[in-house]
C-alpha positions as CSV (number, residue, x, y, z in Angstrom):
1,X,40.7,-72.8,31.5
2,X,44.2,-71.8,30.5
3,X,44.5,-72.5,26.9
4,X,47.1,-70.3,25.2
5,X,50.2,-68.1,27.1
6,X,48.4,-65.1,26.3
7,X,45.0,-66.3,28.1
8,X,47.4,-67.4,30.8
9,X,49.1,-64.4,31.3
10,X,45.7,-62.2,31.6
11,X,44.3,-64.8,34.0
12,X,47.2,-64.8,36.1
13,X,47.1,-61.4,36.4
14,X,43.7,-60.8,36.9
15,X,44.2,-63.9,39.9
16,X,46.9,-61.6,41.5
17,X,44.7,-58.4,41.6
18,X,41.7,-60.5,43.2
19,X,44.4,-61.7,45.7
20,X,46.0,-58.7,46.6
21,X,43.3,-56.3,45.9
22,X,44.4,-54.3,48.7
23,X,48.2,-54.5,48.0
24,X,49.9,-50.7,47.7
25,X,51.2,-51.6,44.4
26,X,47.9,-52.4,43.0
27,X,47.4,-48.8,41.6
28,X,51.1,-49.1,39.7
29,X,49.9,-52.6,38.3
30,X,46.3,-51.0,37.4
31,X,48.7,-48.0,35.9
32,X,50.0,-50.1,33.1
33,X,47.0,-51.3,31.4
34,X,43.9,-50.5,29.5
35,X,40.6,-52.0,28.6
36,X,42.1,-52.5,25.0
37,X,45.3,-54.6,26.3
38,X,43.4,-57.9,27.1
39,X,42.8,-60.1,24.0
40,X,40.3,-62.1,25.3
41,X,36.6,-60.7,25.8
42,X,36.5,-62.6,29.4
43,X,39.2,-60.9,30.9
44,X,38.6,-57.8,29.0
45,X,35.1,-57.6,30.9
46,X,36.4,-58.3,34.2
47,X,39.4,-55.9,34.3
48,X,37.2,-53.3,33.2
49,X,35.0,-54.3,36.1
50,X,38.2,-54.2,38.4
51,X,39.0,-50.9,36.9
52,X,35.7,-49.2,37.6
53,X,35.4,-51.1,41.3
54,X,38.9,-49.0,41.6
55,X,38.4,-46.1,40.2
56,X,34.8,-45.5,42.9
57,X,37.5,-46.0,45.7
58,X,36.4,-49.6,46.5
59,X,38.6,-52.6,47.1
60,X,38.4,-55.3,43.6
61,X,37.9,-57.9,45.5
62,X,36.0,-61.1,44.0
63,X,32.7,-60.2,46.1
64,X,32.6,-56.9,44.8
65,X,33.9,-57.9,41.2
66,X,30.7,-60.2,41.2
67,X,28.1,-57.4,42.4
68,X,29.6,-55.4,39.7
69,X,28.4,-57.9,37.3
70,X,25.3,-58.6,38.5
71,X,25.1,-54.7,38.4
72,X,25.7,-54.6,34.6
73,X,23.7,-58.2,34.4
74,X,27.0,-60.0,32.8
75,X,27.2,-62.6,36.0
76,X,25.2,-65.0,33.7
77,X,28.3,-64.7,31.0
78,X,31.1,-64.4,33.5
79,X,29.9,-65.8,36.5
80,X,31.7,-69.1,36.0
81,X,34.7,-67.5,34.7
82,X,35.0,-65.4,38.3
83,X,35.0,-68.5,39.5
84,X,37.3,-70.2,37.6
85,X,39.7,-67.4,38.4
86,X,39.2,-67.3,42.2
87,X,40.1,-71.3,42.7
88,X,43.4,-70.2,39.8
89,X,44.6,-67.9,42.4
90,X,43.9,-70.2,45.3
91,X,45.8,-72.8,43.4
92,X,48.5,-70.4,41.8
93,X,49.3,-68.8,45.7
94,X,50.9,-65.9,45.6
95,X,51.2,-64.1,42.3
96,X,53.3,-60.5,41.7
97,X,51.2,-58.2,40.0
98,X,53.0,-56.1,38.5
99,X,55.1,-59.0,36.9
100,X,52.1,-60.1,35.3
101,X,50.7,-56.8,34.1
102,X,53.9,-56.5,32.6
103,X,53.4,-59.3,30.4
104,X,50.1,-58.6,29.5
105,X,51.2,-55.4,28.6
106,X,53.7,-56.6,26.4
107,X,51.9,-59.1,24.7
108,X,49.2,-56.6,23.9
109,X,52.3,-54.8,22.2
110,X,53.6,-57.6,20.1
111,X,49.6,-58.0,18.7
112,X,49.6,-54.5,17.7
113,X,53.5,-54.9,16.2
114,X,52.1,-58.1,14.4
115,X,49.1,-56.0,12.8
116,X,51.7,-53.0,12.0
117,X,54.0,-55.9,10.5
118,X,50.6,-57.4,8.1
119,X,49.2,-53.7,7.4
120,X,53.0,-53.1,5.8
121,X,53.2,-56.4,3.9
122,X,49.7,-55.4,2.4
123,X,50.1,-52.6,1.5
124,X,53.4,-53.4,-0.1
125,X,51.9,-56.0,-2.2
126,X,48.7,-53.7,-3.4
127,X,51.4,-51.9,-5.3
128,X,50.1,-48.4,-4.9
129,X,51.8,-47.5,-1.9
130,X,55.8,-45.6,-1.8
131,X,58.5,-48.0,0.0
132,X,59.8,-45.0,1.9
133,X,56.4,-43.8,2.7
134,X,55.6,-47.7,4.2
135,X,59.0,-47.7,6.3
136,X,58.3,-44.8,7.8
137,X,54.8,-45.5,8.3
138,X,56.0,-48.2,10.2
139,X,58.5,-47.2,12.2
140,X,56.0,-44.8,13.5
141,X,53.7,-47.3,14.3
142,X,56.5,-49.4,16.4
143,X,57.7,-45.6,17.8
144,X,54.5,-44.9,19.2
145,X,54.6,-48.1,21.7
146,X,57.0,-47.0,23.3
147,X,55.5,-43.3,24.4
148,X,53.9,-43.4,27.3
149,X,54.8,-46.7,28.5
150,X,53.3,-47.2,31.7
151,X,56.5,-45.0,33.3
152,X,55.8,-44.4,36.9
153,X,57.7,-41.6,38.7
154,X,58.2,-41.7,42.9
155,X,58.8,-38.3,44.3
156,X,60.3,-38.3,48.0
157,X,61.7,-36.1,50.3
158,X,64.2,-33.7,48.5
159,X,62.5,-33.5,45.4
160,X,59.0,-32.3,46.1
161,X,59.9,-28.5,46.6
162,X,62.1,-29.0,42.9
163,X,59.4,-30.6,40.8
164,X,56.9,-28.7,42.4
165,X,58.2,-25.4,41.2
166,X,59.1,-27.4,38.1
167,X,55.1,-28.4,37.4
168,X,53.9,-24.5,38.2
169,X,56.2,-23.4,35.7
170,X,55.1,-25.6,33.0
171,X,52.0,-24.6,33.6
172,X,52.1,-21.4,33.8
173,X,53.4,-21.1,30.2
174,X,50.6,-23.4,29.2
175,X,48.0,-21.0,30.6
176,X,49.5,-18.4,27.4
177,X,47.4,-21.3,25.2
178,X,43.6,-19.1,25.6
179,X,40.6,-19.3,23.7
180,X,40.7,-15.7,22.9
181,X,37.8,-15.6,24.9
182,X,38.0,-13.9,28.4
183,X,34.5,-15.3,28.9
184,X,35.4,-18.4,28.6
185,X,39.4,-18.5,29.8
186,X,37.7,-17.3,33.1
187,X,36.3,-20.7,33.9
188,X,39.2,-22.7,32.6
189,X,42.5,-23.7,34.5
190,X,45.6,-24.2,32.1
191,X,43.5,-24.9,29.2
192,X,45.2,-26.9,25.9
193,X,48.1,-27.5,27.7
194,X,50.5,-29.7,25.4
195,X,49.6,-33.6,25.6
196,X,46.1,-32.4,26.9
197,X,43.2,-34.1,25.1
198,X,40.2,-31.9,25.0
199,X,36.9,-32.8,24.0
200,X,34.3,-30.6,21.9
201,X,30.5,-32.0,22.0
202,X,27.3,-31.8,21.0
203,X,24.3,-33.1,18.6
204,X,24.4,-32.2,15.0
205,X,24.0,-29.0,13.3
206,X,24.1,-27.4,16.8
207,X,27.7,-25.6,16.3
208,X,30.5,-27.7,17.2
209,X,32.5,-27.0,13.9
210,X,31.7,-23.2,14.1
211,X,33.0,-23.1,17.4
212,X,35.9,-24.9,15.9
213,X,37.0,-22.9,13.8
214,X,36.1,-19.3,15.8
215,X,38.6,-20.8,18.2
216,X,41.2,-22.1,15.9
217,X,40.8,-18.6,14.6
218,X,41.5,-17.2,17.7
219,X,43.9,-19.2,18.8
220,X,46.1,-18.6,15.7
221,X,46.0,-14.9,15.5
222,X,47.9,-15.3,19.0
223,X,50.5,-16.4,17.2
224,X,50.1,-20.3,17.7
225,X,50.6,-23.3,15.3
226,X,47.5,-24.7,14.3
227,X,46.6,-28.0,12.6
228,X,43.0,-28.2,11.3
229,X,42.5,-31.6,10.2
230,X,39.0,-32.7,8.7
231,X,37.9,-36.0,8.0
232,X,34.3,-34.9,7.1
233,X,34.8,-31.8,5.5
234,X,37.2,-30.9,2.8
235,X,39.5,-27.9,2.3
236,X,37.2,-25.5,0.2
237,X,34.5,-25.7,2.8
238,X,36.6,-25.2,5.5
239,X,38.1,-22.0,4.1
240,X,34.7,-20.8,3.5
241,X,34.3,-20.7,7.2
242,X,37.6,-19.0,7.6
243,X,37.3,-16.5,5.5
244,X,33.6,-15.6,6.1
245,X,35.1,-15.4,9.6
246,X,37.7,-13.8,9.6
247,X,36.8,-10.9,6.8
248,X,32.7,-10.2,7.6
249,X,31.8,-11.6,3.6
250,X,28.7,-13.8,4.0
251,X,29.1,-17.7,3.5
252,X,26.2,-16.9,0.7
253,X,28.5,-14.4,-1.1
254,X,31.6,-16.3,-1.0
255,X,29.9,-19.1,-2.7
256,X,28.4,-16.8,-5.4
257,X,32.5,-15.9,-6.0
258,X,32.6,-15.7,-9.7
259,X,30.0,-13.9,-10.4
260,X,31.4,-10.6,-8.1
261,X,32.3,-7.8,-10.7
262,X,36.1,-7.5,-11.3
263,X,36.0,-4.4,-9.3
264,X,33.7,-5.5,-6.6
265,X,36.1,-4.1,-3.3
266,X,35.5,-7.6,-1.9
267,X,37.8,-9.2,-4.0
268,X,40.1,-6.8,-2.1
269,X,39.0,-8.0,1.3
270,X,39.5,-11.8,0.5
271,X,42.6,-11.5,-0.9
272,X,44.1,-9.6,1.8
273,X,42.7,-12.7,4.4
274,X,44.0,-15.0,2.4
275,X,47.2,-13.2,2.2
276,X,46.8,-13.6,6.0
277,X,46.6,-16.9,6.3
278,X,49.5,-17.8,4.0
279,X,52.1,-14.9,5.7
280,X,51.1,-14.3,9.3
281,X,49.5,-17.3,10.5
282,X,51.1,-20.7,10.9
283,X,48.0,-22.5,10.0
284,X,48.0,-26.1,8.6
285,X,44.9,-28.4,6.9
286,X,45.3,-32.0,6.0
287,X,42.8,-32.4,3.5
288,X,41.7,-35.7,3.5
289,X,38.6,-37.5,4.1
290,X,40.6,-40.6,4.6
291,X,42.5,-39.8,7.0
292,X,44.0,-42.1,10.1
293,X,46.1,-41.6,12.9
294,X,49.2,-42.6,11.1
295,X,48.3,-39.6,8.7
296,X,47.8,-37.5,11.4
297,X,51.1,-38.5,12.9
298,X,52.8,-38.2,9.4
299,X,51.3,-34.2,9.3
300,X,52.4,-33.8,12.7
301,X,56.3,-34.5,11.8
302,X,55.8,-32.2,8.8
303,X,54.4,-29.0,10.9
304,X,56.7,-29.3,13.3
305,X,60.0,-29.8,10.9
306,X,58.6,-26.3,9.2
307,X,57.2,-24.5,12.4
308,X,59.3,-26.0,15.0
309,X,56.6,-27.1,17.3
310,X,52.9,-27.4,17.1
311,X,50.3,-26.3,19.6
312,X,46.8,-27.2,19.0
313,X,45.0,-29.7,16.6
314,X,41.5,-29.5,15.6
315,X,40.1,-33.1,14.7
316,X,36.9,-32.9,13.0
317,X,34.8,-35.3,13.9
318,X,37.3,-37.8,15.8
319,X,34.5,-40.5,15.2
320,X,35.4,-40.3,11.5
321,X,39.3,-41.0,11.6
322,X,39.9,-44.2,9.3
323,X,41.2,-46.6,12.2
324,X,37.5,-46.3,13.6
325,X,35.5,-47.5,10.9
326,X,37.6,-51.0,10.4
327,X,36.1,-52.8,13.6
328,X,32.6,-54.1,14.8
329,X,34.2,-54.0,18.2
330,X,33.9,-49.8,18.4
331,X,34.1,-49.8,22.1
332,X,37.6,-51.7,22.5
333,X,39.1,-49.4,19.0
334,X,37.9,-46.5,20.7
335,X,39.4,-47.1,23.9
336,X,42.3,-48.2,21.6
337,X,42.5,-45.1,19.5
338,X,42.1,-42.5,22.9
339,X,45.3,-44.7,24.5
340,X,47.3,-43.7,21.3
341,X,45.8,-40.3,20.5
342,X,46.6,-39.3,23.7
343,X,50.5,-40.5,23.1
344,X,50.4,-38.8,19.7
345,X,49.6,-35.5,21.9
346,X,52.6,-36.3,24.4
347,X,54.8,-36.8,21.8
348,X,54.6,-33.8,20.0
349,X,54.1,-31.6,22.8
350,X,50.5,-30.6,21.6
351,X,47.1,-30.0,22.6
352,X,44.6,-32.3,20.6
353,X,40.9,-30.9,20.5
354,X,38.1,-33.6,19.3
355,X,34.8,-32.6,18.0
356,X,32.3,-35.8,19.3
357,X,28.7,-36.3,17.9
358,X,25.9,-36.9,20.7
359,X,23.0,-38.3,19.5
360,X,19.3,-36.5,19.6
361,X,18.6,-38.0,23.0
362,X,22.1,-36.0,24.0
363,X,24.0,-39.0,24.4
364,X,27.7,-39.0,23.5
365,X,28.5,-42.5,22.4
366,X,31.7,-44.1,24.3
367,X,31.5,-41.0,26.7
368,X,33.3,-42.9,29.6
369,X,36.5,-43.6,27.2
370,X,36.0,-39.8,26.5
371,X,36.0,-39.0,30.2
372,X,38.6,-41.0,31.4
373,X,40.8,-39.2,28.3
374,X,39.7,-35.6,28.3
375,X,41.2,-32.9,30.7
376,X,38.2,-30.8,29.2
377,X,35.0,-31.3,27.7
378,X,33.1,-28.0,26.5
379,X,29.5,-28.6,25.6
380,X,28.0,-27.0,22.4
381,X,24.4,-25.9,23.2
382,X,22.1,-24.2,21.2
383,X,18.6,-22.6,22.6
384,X,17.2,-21.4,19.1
385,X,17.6,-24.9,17.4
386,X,15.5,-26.6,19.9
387,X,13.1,-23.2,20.4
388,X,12.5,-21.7,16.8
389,X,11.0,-18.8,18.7
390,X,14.2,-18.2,21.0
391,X,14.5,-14.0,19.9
392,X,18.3,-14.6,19.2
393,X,20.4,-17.1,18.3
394,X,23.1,-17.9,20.9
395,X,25.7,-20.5,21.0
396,X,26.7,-21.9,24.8
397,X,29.6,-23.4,25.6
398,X,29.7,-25.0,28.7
399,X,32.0,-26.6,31.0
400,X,31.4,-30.5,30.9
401,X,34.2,-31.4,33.2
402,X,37.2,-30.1,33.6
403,X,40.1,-32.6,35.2
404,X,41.8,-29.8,37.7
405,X,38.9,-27.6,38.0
406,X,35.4,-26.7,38.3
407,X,32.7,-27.9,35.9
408,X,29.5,-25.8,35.1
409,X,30.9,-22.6,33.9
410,X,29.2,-21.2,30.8
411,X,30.4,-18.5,27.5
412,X,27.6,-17.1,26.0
413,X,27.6,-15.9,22.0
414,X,25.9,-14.8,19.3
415,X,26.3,-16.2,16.2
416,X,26.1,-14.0,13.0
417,X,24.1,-16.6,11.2
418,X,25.6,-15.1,7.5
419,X,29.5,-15.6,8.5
420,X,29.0,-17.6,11.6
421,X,31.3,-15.8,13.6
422,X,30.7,-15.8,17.6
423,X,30.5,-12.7,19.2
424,X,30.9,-12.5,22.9
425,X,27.3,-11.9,24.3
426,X,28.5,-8.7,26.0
427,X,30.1,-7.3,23.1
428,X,27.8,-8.1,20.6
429,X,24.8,-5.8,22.9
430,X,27.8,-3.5,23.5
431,X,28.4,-3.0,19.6
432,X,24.5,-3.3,18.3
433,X,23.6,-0.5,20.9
434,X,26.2,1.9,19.2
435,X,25.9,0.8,15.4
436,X,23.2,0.8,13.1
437,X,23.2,-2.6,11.0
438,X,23.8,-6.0,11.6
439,X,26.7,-7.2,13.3
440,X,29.4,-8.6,10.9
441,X,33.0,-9.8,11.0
442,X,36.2,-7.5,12.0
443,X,37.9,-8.0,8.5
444,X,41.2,-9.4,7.9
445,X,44.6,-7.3,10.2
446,X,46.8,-5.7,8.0
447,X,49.8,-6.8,10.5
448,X,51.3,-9.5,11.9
449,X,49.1,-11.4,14.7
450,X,50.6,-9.9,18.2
């Protein structure tokens, strides 16, 4: 069964776990891998089996192991290979877990290095690539293994009360990070803190991108660092939605441009939001529909070297980056790609909002890598798309899950269909009972964001 070191390393750790599957340090071992560590698609299926039998509360035991196979009817494909494993660790004795999830954890890093190693020598030999720009590519790459390592921290007596106080701190200065939306911030606890990954979903053409960018919006008139980035749309549409936004001009108008008289006052109005953009806000769009997490990385060095930090990125759709369209596998990249996302987030201090695509049955595809990632998912849904003759047109935003706090809370808005702009349900009955007209943007500030 054992026919290379790095088989050998995932069996013999796999062996220990089924041995000592009720040993304390089995949740530090567990700690320092992931799904996408295990090169072989044997072991790779049964740790995730171990890691699911863990994560209910139940002990990973072989017996159980096996139901959970039979459960996802892959004992005819692994049932031997259980097996095989159970008389390994019968034969092997004892075995020290995290020993050997150390190993497998560090061969899974000297794969990756190789690829790093073979994506540099290619593209130094295409010829169209910048030396300095493939150094530091790479350098980033081999950076990025290191963050988040699998560090485990111990607290004991004398140092509870001290990082206690420490944690509420941090936290409360996250909390500053809002929507902008007291409707929503009411349901949400600490929201976009920095290394938080949150997760935006819904089916097409329901609203995720408007939501998007009426947060982003939002979110940088408080003052905050934004980085829009926007592998499926490009720059000129994007700032279409900004500026229909953020000035009341329809998305119709804005596109009809050219053709406005040279006096037309709008021309005033869009220059001044642009203006706004460019002075006030610190607000940042890679434009590229290539775009991969190395790019991403690379844009993140560059925001914070002119802003000094970063706060929130808007990836839009995540399902579109580069590094997920180069692998049949997509289940083991995406698992892959959440690991190193979420290290991207940690390392630069950031909060990293994804917009995810269900299907029409309301699937999300991969949702349990998204889960087991996201401290928040906020549901997109829209009544009038699935009920033509719903009277208005209201965009939900609901609480999917929320990792340190309740799920199920809902933000109701309407959406001005000819800017797309939310309006908070309230205020938008609030402001048609008083006005006469449709309801329309608030127009660019003439200040500095507060």
């Amino acid at each position: 069964m054992i026919d290379t070191p790095i088989f050998s390393h995932e069996c013999n750790f796999l062996s220990a776990v089924l041995q000592n599957s009720e040993e304390p340090e089995l949740e530090e071992a567990l700690s320092l891998l992931t799904y996408a560590n295990f090169a072989d698609d044997r072991t790779r299926k049964v740790y995730a089996a171990i890691q699911d039998i863990w994560s209910r509360g139940k002990t990973p035991d072989p017996a159980n192991v096996y139901l959970f196979l039979v459960e996802k009817r892959l004992d005819g494909l692994l049932k031997d290979f259980l097996m095989e494993l159970t008389a390994h660790f019968i034969a092997a004795g004892s075995l020290q877990l995290i020993g050997y999830a150390r190993k497998v954890r560090e061969a899974s890093d000297l794969r990756q290095t190789q690829k790093f190693l073979e994506d540099a020598l290619d593209k130094a030999c295409s010829g169209t690539f910048e030396r300095d720009d493939i150094v530091e590519d790479l350098q980033t790459k081999l950076d990025s293994l290191n963050v988040g390592s699998g560090k485990v921290e111990l607290y004991g007596p004398g140092q509870i009360s001290a990082r206690r106080i420490e944690g509420l701190t941090r936290r409360a200065k996250y909390s500053e990070i809002s929507t902008g939306w007291k409707e929503l911030d009411v349901h949400l606890v600490a929201p976009f803190s920095p290394g938080d990954i949150v997760i935006v979903k819904g089916a097409r053409k329901l609203g995720k991108s408007t939501a998007k960018t009426n947060l982003a919006i939002n979110m940088a008139d408080a003052g905050k660092v934004i980085l829009f980035v926007s592998p499926e749309q490009l720059f000129d549409g994007e700032a279409d939605r900004l500026d229909a936004c953020k000035s009341g001009i329809p998305l119709s108008a804005l596109k009809n441009w050219a053709n406005w008289p040279k006096d037309d006052p709008r021309r005033k109005e869009l220059q001044e939001v642009n203006l706004y953009w460019d002075e006030w806000c610190k607000f940042y769009h890679l434009d590229s529909r290539a775009t991969s997490l190395s790019i991403i990385r690379w844009a993140l060095r560059r925001v914070k070297a002119e802003s000094g930090k970063v706060d929130v990125v808007f990836i839009d759709l995540f399902d579109r980056v580069a590094d997920l369209q180069v692998s049949n596998n997509k289940t083991a990249v995406i698992e892959m790609k959440l690991l190193e996302i979420t290290k991207i987030a940690e390392e630069f201090e950031c909060a990293l909002v994804l917009l995810v695509q269900e299907n029409d049955e309301g699937k999300t595809k991969w949702a349990g890598a998204y889960e087991e990632y996201a401290s928040l998912i906020l549901e997109v849904q829209r009544p009038k798309m699935e009920d033509p003759s719903y009277h208005t047109d209201e965009l939900i935003l609901s609480v999917y899950l929320q990792r340190n706090g309740p799920s199920g809370g809902q933000a109701k808005f309407v959406v001005d269909s000819s800017t797309l702009k939310l309006i908070p349900q309230e205020q938008f009955y609030e402001t048609a009972e008083a006005i006469d007209g449709p309801v329309r943007g608030s127009g660019a500030p003439s200040s500095p964001a507060s």
